[in-house]
Structures are given as structure tokens and as C-alpha cells.
N, C-alpha and C positions, 0 to 999 in steps of 0.2 A: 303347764306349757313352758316350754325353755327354749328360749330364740335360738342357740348353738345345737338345737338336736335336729336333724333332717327329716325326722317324723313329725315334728311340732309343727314345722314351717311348709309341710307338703302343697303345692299347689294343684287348684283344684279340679285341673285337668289330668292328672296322675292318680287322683280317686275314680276307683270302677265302683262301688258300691258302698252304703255305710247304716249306722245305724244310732241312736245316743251315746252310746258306749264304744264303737267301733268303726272302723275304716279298713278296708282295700284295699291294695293297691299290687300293682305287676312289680316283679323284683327288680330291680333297675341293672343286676348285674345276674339274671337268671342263668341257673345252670340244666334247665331244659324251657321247650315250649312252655306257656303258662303256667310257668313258676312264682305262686302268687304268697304278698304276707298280708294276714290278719293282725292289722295293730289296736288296740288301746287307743282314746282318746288322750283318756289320764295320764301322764309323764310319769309312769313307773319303768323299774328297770326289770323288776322280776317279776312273773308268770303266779309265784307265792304271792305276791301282792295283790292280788286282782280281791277283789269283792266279789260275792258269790253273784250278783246281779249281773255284773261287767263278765266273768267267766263264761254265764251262759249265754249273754248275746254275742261274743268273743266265738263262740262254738257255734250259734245259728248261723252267725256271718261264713263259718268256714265250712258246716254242709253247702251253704247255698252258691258259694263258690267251686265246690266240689260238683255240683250237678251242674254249672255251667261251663266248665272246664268238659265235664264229661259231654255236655251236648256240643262246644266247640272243637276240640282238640281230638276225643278218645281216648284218651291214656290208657294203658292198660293197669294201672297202678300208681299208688300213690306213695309218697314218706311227708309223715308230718314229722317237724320238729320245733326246740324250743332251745337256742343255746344261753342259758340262763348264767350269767355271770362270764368276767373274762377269762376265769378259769376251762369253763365252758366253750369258750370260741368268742362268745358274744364280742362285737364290733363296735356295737352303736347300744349306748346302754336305754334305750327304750323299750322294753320288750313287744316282740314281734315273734307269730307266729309261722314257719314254713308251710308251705302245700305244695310241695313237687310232684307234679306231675313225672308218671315216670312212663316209660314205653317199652316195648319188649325188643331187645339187642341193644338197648343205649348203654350196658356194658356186658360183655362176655357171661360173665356170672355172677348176677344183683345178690346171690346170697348173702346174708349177714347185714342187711341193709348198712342201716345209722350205725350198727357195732364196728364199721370201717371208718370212724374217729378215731379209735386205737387202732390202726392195721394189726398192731403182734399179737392182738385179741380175738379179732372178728373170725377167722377162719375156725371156729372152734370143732367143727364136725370133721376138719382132717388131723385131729389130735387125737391121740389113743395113746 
């Protein structure tokens, strides 16, 4: 645990769900309806880090939030992701898992999901 990390210090009205290994919580600056992250107890940074122990209740945690998302919301689709390093995106070096929920027309055309971190990349199907 590290006092200056925002995932160490969560308070425990911001936890929807948990487990030894893991915690819930709604993304504080979601970019759809229940946009939710699957964290780690343990103060690591990378995803590589986890313990095969911590991994898998890391992944029960996020089916089980995946079928409550789907009984509250509907989504019609999902992106998981993991921005593993600042190279990566990563902000807050704890790692933490995405679950966006996604819906259908929340943009023009979802193809290429996550590959639209590189935009000059993602588009690969109108390249010939």
C-alpha cells in the first residue's frame, strides 16, 4: 500500500464489490455508462506482476461485473483494457483493469476498437 496512490487510499463508499485479491470500483472519470476498474489489492504497477492466484480472482471479479453491468445498463459490447506502463498511457501507476461498457452508435464506426490508440494504425481494412 502507498499513501500517494488513489487506489491504496480508496474510500469505502467508492467500492462496489471486492474480493482478497481485488476490488471494484466505478471510474471516476468514465467515458461511457458503467465504465468500471478491476484493481489489485497489492500496489503493483504492472498486469506482468500479478500472481497467478491474484490474476484469477482479478478475472472472477471482472466476469462478475460484466453480468451486472449487463443486468443494469445493456451494453451492447464490451473493451477491456490494461494500459501497462507510461509508455502505455498508464496515469496512476497501480494497475488497474478497464471494462467499458460500450453501446451501439456511441460512435459512427467502433471498428478497430483499442487499435484507435495509434489512429494512423487502426483503420487497417481501408488500406490496400
Amino acid at each position: 500500500m502507498t499513501s500517494s496512490c488513489p487506489f491504496c487510499t480508496l474510500p469505502s463508499e467508492r467500492i462496489v464489490a471486492s474480493c482478497r485479491h481485488g476490488l471494484v470500483i466505478r471510474d471516476g472519470f468514465a467515458i461511457s455508462p458503467g465504465h468500471t476498474l478491476v484493481i489489485p489489492r497489492r500496489h503493483i504497477g504492472s498486469f506482468f506482476e500479478l500472481e497467478p492466484d491474484e490474476r484469477a480472482a482479478l478475472f472472477v471479479l471482472l466476469d462478475e461485473q460484466k453480468r451486472q453491468l449487463d443486468k443494469e445498463l445493456h451494453p451492447d459490447a464490451y473493451n477491456i483494457g490494461v494500459n501497462d506502463g507510461a509508455a502505455a498511457g498508464q496515469t496512476v501507476p497501480h494497475l488497474h483493469i478497464h471494462l467499458i461498457p460500450r453501446y451501439r452508435g456511441d460512435l459512427t464506426d467502433p471498428r478497430g476498437g483499442v487499435r484507435w490508440i495509434i489512429p494512423d494504425k487502426a483503420d487497417y481494412w481501408s488500406v490496400r
